[in-house]
C-alpha positions in Angstrom: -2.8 -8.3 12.0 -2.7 -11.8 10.9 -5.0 -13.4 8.3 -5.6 -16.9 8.3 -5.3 -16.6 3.9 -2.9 -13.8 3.1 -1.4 -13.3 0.0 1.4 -10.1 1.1 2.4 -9.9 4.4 4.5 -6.8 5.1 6.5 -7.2 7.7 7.9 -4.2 9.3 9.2 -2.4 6.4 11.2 -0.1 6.3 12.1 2.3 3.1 14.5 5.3 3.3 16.2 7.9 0.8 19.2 8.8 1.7 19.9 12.6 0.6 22.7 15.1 1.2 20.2 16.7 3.8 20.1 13.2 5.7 17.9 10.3 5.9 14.5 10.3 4.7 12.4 7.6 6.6 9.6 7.4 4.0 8.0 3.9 5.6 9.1 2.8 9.0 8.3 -0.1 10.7 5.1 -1.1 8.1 3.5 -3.9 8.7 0.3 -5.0 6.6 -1.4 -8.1 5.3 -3.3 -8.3 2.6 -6.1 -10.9 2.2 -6.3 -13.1 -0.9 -9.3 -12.3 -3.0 -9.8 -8.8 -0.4 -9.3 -5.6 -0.5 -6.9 -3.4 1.5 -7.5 0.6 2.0 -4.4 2.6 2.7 -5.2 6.4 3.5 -3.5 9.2 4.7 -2.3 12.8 3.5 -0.5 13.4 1.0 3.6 12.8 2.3 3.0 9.8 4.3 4.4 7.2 2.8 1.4 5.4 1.1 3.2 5.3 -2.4 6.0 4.5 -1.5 5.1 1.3 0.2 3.7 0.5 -2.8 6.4 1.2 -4.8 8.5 -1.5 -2.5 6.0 -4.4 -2.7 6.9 -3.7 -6.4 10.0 -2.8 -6.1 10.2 -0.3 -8.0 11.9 2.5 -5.4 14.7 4.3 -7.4 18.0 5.8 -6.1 18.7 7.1 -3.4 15.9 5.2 -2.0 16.4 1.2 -0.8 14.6 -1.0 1.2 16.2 -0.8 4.4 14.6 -3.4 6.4 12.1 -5.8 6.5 10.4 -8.6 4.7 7.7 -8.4 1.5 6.3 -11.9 1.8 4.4 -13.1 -1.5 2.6 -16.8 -1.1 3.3 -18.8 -4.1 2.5 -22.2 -4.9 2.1 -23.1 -1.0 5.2 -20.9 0.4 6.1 -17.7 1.0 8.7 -15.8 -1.2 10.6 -12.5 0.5 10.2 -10.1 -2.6 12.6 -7.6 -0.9 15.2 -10.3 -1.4 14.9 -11.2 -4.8 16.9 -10.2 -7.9 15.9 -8.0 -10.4 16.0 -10.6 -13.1 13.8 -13.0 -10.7 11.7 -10.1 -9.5 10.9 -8.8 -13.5 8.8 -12.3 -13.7 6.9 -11.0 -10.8 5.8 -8.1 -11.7 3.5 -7.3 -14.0 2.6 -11.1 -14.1 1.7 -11.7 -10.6 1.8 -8.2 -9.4 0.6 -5.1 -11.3 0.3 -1.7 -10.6 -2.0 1.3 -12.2 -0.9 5.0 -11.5 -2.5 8.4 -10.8 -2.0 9.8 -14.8 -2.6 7.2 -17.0 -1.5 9.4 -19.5 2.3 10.0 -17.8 2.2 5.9 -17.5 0.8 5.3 -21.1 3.8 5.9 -23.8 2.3 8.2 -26.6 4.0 6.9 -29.5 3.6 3.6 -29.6 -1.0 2.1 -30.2 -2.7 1.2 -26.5 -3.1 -2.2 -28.5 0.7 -2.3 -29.1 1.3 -1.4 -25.2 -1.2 -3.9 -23.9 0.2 -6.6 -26.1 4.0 -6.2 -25.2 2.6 -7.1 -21.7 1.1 -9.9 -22.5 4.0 -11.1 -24.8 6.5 -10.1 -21.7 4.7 -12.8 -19.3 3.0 -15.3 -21.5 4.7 -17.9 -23.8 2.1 -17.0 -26.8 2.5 -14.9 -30.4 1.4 -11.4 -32.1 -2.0 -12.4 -33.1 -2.6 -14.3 -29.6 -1.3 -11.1 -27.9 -3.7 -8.7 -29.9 -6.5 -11.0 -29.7 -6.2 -10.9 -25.9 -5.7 -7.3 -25.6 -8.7 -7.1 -27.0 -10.9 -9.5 -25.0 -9.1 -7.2 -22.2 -10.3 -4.0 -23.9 -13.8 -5.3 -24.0 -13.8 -6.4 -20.4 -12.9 -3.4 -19.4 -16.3 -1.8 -21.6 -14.1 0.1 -24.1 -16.4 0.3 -27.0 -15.3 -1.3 -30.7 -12.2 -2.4 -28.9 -11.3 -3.6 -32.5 -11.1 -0.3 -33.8 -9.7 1.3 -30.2 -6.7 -0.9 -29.5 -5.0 0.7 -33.2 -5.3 4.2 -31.6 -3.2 6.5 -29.3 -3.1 7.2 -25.9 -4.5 11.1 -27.1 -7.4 9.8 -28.8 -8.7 8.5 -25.4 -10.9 10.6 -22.8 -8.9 10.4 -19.3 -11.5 7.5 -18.4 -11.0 5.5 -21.4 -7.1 6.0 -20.8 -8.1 4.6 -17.2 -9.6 1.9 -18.3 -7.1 1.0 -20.5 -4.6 0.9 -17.7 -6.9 -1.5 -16.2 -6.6 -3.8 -19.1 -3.1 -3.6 -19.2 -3.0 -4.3 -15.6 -5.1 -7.4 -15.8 -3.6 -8.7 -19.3 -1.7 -11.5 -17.1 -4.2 -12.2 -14.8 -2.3 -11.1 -11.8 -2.6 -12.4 -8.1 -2.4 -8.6 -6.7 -3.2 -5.6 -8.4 -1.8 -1.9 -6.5 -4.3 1.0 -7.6 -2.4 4.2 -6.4 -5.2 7.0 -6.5 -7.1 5.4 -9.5 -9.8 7.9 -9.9 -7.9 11.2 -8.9 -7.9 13.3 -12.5 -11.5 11.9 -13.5 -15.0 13.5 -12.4 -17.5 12.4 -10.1 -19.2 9.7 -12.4 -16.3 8.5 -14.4 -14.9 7.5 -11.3 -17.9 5.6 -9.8 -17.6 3.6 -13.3 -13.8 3.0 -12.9 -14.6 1.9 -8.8 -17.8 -0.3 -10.1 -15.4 -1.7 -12.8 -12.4 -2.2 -10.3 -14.9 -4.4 -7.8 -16.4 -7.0 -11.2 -13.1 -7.4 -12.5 -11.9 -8.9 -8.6 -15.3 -11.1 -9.0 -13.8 -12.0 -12.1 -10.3 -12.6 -11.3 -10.6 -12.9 -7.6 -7.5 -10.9 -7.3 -6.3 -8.7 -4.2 -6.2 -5.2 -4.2 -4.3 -2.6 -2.3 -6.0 0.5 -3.5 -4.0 4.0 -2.2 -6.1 7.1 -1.9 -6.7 10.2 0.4 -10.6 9.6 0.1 -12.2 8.2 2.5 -15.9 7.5 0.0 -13.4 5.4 -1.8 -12.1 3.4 0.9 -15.9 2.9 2.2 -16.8 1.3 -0.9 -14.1 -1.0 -2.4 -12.1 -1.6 1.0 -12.2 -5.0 3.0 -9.5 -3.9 5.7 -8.0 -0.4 5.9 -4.9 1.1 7.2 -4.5 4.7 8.0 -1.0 5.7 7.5 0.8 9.1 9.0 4.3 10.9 9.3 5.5 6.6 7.3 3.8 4.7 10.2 0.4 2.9 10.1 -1.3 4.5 12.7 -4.6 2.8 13.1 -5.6 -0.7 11.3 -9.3 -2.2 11.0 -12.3 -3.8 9.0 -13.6 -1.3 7.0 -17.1 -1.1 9.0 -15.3 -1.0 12.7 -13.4 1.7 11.2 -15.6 4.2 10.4 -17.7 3.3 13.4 -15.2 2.8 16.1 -12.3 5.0 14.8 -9.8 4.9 17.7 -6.6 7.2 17.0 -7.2 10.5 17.0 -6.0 11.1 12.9 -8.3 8.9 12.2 -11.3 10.3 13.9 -10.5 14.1 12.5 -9.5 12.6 9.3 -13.5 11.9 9.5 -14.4 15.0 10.9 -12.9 17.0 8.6 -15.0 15.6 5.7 -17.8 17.7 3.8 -21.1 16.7 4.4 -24.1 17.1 2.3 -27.1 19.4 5.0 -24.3 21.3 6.6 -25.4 25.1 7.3 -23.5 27.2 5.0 -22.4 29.0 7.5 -21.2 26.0 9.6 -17.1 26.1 9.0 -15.0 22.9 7.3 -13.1 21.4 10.1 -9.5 21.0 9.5 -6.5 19.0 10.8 -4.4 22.3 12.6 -0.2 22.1 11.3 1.0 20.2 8.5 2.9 16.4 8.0 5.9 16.9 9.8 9.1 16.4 7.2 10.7 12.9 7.2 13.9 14.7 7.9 12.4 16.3 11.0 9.8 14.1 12.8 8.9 15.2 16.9 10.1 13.3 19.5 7.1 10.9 20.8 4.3 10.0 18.6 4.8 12.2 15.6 0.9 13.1 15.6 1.6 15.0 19.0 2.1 18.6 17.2 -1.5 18.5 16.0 -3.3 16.5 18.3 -5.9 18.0 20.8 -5.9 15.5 22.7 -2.0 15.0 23.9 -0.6 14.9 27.0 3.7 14.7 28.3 3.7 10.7 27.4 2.8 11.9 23.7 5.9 14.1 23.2 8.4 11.7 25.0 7.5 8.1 24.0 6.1 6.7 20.7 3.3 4.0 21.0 3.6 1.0 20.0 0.7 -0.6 17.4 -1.5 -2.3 20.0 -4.5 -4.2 19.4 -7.6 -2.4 20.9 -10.4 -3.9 20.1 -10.7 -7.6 18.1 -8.7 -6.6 14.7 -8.8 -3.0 15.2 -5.0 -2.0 16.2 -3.8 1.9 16.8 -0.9 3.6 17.3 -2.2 6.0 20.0 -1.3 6.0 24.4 -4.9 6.7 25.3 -6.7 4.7 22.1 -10.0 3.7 23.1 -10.2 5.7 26.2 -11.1 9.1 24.5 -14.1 10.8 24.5 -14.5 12.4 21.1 -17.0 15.4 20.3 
């Protein structure tokens, strides 16, 4: 999966809690690269270990979690720095100024007793050698950019006098205060309706024209991941199971996840009477994963290899990789 510009290479991750009840394999064996100036997709359900690869890029995995393997690899002026081996003093610098991150409930992430404006600013003043009324004044060129009206009069009011999208947005401008190299969006459009969120996605993709900024946006929608993504990753059971250009992916999908992931979408000039197809069984529990390729419980398309060995990630096709015996030699319906 090699990029000839990459700004993150992941390379084989691995993140674990370790609980009373045993060891929780969260990510295992990730490895991703994210473009400079791209977009990378990473779907799955819900338990497979797409936040919390995020969270180690950041570093921000509490106890009893720790990153138990693998590299985080950050170019920076012309070489690469391992972020999973950095201190937290050194790794403070990092993030926030050349890595931010925006979360699911901007509300849970925004403190209510302190102004957005005083919030944005301590940001700014965290990462950048300048005063009060240099920080306010940014925060609200950043309020503005991200089409907050009378961002004069907004930046001296509280997180409950926003709308959920405003609060968003917000975020965003916090986010973007330092002008980071990589910005993580972990399900940015999951508590808003249908056309806030195409504003917050159409806002998302002129602010990377702007910046020219990576993202790695995390969601379980595949309409986002059509529209903002470069590259996409599908993730399952903390393993990337298929890998692709966004375009080969939907077209081509090769692993068998991926394809019912697709089939089990909604799609407008269905019969009402035609049934929503669904993935059979749940996510397996980190504690318990099969034998074989963890997908084998709910795949229709198994066979004895399945439930003995694990596949490796091969490449199939030119930069489309998959995590499946028999990808690219199934016959789907």
């Amino acid at each position: 999966m090699a990029v000839s510009d990459p700004l993150i290479t992941i390379d084989r991750l691995k993140t674990h809690f370790f609980t009373d009840d045993g060891v929780v394999k969260a990510v295992d064996d990730v490895s991703l690269t994210i473009p400079k100036g791209k977009t990378l997709g990473l779907v799955g359900e819900s338990g497979c270990g797409k936040s919390v690869t995020a969270l180690s890029v950041i570093r921000l995995i509490s106890p009893p979690g720790k990153i138990a393997g693998g590299r985080i690899l950050m170019q920076s002026n012309g070489k690469a720095v391992d972020l999973a081996e950095l201190s937290e003093s050194e790794m403070r610098k990092i993030r926030g100024g050349k890595i931010s991150m925006i979360f699911q409930e901007p509300m849970t992430s925004l403190n209510p007793v302190f102004t957005v404006g005083a919030q944005i600013m301590e940001a700014i003043q965290l990462h950048q050698d300048v005063n009060r009324a240099e920080a306010r004044r940014r925060a609200i060129e950043m309020l503005d950019k991200v089409r907050i009206p009378v961002p004069e009069q907004r930046i001296d009011e509280y997180p409950h006098q926003f709308s959920g999208g405003m609060r968003q947005r917000a975020m965003i401008a916090m986010a973007l205060s330092c002008n980071p190299q990589l910005l993580i969006a972990d399900e940015p459009t999951t508590a808003l309706d249908v056309t806030t969120q195409a504003q917050i996605l159409e806002l998302l993709r002129g602010l990377q024209a702007d910046f020219g900024m990576s993202i790695l946006i995390i969601t379980h929608d595949l309409g986002i991941v059509a529209e903002m993504a470069d590259d996409v990753a599908v993730m399952y059971a903390s393993k990337v199971v298929e890998y692709a250009p966004v375009q080969e992916l939907f077209e081509h999908p090769l692993h068998p996840y991926t394809h019912l992931l697709f089939k089990s979408r909604p799609e407008l000039g269905k019969a009402k009477t035609e049934k929503l197809r669904t993935i059979q069984g749940m996510v397996p529990s980190p504690l318990r994963f099969p034998p074989g390729c963890k997908f084998h419980p709910r795949c229709p398309y198994q066979q004895e290899i399945c439930r003995r060995e694990e596949p490796e990630l091969r490449e199939v096709r030119p930069g489309h990789w998959a995590r499946c015996h028999f990808a690219g030699e199934l016959n789907y319906d």
